[in-house]
C-alpha positions in Angstrom: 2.1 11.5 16.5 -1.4 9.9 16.0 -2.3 6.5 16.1 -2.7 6.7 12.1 0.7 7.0 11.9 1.4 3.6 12.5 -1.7 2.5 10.3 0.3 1.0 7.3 1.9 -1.9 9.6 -1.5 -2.9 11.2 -4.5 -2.7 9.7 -5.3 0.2 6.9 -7.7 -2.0 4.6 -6.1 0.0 1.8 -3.6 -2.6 1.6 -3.1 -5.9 2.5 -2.6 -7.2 6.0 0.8 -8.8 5.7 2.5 -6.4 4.3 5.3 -6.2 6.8 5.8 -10.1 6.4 6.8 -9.1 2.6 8.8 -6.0 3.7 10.4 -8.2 6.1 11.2 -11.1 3.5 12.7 -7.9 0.9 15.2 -7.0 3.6 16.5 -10.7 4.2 19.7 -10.3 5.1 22.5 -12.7 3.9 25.6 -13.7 5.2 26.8 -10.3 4.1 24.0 -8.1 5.1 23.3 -8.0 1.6 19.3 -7.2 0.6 17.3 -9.7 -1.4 15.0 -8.0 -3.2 11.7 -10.5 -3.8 8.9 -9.5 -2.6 8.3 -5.6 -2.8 4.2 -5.1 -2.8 4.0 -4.3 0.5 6.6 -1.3 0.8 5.2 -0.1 -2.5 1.8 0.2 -1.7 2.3 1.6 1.6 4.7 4.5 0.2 1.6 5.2 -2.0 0.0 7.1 0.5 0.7 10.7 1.8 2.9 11.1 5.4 -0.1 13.8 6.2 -2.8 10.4 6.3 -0.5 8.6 8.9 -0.6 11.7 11.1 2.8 13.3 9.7 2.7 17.5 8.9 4.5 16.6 5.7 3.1 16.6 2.4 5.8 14.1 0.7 7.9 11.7 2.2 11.4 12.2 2.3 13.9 9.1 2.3 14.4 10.3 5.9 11.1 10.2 7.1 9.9 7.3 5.1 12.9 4.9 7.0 12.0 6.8 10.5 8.5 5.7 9.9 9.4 2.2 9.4 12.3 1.7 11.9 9.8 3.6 14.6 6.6 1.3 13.6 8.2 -2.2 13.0 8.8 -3.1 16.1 5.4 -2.9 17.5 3.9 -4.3 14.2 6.2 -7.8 16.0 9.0 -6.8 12.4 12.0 -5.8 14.8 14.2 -6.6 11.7 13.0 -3.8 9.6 15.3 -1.9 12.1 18.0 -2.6 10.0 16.1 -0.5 7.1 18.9 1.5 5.3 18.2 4.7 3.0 20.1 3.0 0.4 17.7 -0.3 0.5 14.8 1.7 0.4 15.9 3.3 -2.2 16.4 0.5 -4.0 12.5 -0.8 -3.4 10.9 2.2 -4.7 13.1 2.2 -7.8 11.9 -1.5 -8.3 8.3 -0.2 -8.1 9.1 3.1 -10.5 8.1 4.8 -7.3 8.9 8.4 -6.5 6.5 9.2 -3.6 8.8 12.4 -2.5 7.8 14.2 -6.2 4.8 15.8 -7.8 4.4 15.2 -11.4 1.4 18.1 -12.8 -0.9 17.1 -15.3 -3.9 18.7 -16.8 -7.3 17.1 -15.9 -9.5 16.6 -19.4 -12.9 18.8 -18.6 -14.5 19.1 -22.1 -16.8 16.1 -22.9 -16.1 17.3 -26.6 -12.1 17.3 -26.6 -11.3 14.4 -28.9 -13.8 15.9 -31.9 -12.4 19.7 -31.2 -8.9 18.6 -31.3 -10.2 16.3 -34.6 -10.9 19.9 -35.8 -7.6 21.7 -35.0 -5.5 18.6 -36.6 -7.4 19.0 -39.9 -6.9 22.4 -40.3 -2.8 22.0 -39.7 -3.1 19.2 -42.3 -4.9 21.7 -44.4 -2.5 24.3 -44.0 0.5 21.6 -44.6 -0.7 20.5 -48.4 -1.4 24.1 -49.3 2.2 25.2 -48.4 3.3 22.1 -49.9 1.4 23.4 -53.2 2.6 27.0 -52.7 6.1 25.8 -52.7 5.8 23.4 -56.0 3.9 26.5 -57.6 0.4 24.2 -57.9 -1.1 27.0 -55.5 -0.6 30.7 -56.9 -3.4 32.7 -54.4 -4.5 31.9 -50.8 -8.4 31.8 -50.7 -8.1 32.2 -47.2 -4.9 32.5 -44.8 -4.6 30.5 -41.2 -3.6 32.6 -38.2 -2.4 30.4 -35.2 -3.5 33.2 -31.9 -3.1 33.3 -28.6 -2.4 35.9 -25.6 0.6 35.5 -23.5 -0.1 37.3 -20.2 2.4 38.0 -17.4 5.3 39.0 -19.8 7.4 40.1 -16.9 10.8 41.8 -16.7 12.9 43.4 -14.0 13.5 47.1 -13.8 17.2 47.1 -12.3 17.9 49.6 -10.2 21.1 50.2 -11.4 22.8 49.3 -14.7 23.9 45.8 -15.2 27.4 45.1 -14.9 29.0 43.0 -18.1 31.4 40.3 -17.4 35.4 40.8 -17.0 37.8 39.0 -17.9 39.8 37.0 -15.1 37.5 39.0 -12.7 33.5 38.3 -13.3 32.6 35.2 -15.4 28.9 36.7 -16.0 26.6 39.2 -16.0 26.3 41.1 -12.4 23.0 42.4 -11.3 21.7 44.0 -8.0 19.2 42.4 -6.1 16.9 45.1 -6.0 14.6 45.5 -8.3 10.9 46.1 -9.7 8.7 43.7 -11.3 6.9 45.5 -14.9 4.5 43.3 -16.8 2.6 43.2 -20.1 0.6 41.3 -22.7 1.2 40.4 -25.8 -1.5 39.3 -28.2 0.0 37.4 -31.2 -1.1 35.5 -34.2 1.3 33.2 -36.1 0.8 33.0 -40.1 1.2 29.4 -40.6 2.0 30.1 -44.3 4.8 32.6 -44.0 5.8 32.2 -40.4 5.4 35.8 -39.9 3.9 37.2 -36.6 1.2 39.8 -36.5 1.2 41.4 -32.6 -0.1 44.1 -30.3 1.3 44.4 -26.5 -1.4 45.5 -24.1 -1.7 46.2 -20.8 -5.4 43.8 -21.1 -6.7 41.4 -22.8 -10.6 41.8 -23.1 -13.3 42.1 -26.0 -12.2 45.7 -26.7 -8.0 44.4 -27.3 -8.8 41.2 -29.2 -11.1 43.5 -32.0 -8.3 45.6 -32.5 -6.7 42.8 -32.8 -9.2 41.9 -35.3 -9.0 45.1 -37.5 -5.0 44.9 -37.6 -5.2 41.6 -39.4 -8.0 43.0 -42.0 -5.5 45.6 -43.0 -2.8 43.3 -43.4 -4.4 41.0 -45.8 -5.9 41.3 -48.9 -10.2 42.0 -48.9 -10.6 39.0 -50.7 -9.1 36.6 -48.3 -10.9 34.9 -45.8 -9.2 34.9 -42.7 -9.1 31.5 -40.5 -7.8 31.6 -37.1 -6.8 28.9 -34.3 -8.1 29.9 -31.1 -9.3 29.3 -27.1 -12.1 30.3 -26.3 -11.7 32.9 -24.1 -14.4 35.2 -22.8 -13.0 37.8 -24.8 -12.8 35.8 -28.1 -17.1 34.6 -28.2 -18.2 37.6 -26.0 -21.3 40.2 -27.3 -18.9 42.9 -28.5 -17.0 40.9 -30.5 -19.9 38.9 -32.1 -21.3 42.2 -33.2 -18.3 43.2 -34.6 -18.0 39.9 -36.6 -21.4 41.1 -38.0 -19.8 43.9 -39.7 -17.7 42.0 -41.1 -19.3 39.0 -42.6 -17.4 35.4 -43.7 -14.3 37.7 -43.1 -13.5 35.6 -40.2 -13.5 31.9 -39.5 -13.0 30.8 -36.1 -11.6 27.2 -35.1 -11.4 26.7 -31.1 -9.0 24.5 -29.4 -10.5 22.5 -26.5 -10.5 23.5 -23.1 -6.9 23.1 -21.5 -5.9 22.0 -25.1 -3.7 25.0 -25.4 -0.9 22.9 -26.5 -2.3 22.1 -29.8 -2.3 25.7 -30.4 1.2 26.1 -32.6 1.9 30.0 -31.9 2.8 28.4 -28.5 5.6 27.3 -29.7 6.6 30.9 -30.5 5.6 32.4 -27.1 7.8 29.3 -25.6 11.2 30.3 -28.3 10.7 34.0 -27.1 10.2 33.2 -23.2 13.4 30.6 -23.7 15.4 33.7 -25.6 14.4 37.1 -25.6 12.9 36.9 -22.3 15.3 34.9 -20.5 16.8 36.9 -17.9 15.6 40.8 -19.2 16.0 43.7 -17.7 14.5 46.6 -18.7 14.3 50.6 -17.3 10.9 51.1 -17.9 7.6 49.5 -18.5 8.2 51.5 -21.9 11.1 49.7 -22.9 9.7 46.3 -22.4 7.3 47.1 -25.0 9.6 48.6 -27.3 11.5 45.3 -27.0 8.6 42.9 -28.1 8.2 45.0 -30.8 11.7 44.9 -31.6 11.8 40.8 -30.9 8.9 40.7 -33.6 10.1 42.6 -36.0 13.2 40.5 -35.9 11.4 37.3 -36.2 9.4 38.7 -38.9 12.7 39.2 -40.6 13.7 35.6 -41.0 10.0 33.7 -40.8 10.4 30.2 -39.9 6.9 28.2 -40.7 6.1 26.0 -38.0 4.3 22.4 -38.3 2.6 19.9 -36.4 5.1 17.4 -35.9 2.7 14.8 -34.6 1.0 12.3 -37.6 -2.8 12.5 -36.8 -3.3 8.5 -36.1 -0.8 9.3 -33.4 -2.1 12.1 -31.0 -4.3 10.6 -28.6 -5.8 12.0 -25.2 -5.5 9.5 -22.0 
């Protein structure tokens, strides 16, 4: 063990000198061994940092090695009453603090300067799309001058070819499904765009997603809707979606398309997400499949199904209320 491992009772100018007095005055014991819990800075701060800076391999602290550390420490640091330091009362002090030092919590780091004004973007558009449906539905809105498409990819649609046939659950003998251990992983993508008038999904499954994929893409929604309409869609702005090929497409086509992109890692505020997460929480959950073949036969399937009983998705979140931290 390094010398830094005992740096949080002496003198790591992270945090403050006397921390072990305060540790010490949180675990005063009573005439029943009972801890008082009033002063807690010192633990708290100190649990802040990573076992691997005081000289531990781990990259968390677990309740075991956090009270090691102390009962190993305190006694040098002049604290021989920290000895006494129970799992259960150290427990206690982190849950004081709203500490959880043994867990990772991800979060995506905000990298465009421009996020607040794209997002801005996206939000008026969804409110855009919300009063026309509300006037298709009262009959004050007869045509769409131009229709919304909500697109993304989904890459790495997985599924497991099974060696050998699944076997269904019996009764009194197997409560679930059984299936063998050994298998193959098949993958695929699907390129989808989510009417946000109808709710209906207009897809391709490819085995790529470049310039090439997302034009054909491209042409599949010019067929499906009238000449006439513009064609609006919610986007990231992948390579494939700004790249030379697909700009020079777009010039064959002019003010057919309108493009609005979400901001970088703002895929969330794209709503055909919310599709993709319904079919990986359903469909997807737990398939098997024979072939790479049958996969793709089954997203069509999955889509057509969908496309059979639309549900229109909405931004549940009131503009004044989505913020970015």
């Amino acid at each position: 063990m390094s010398a830094a491992a005992g740096s949080c009772f002496a003198s790591r100018s992270a945090f403050s000198s006397d921390w072990t007095q305060r540790l010490e005055n949180c675990l005063d014991q009573g005439s029943r061994g009972s801890c008082r819990m009033t002063r807690l800075p010192g633990v708290q701060n100190c649990a802040c940092q990573k076992p691997k800076e005081l000289g531990y391999s781990y990259e968390l602290w677990t309740y075991k090695l956090w009270t090691a550390h102390v009962r190993r420490h305190c006694v040098a640091a002049g604290h021989p009453t920290l000895q006494k330091l129970s799992r259960s009362k150290l427990h206690k002090i982190l849950r004081k603090g709203e500490l959880r030092p043994h867990k990772v919590r991800y979060y995506v780091e905000r990298r465009d300067p421009g996020f607040e004004a794209k997002m801005a973007t996206v939000l008026h558009v969804y409110k855009e799309v919300e009063i026309i449906n509300d006037g298709l539905q009262r009959g004050a809105v007869r045509e769409l001058g131009m229709v919304t498409i909500s697109y993304d990819e989904k890459p790495g649609i997985q599924a497991l070819a099974v060696t050998t046939p699944d076997r269904p659950p019996v009764v009194g003998q197997h409560a679930s499904h059984l299936r063998d251990y050994e298998y193959k992983r098949l993958g695929t993508v699907s390129l989808a765009g989510l009417d946000l008038h109808s709710g209906r999904v207009i897809e391709t499954i490819s085995d790529t997603h470049n310039s090439g994929d997302f034009i054909e893409f491209l042409k599949k929604l010019e067929v499906a809707y009238p000449a006439h309409q513009r064609i609006g869609l919610v986007l990231d702005n992948h390579s494939a979606h700004i790249s030379k090929e697909t700009r020079s497409y777009l010039d064959t086509v002019p003010q057919r398309f309108v493009f609005v992109f979400t901001p970088k890692h703002g895929s969330w505020l794209n709503l055909i997400e919310n599709q993709f997460s319904k079919m990986t929480r359903t469909m997807l959950r737990g398939i098997g499949v024979a072939s790479k073949q049958e996969l793709i036969d089954r997203l069509h399937q999955y889509f057509e199904e969908v496309n059979a009983d639309p549900v229109v998705f909405r931004w549940k979140f009131k503009m004044d209320e989505t913020f970015v931290v």
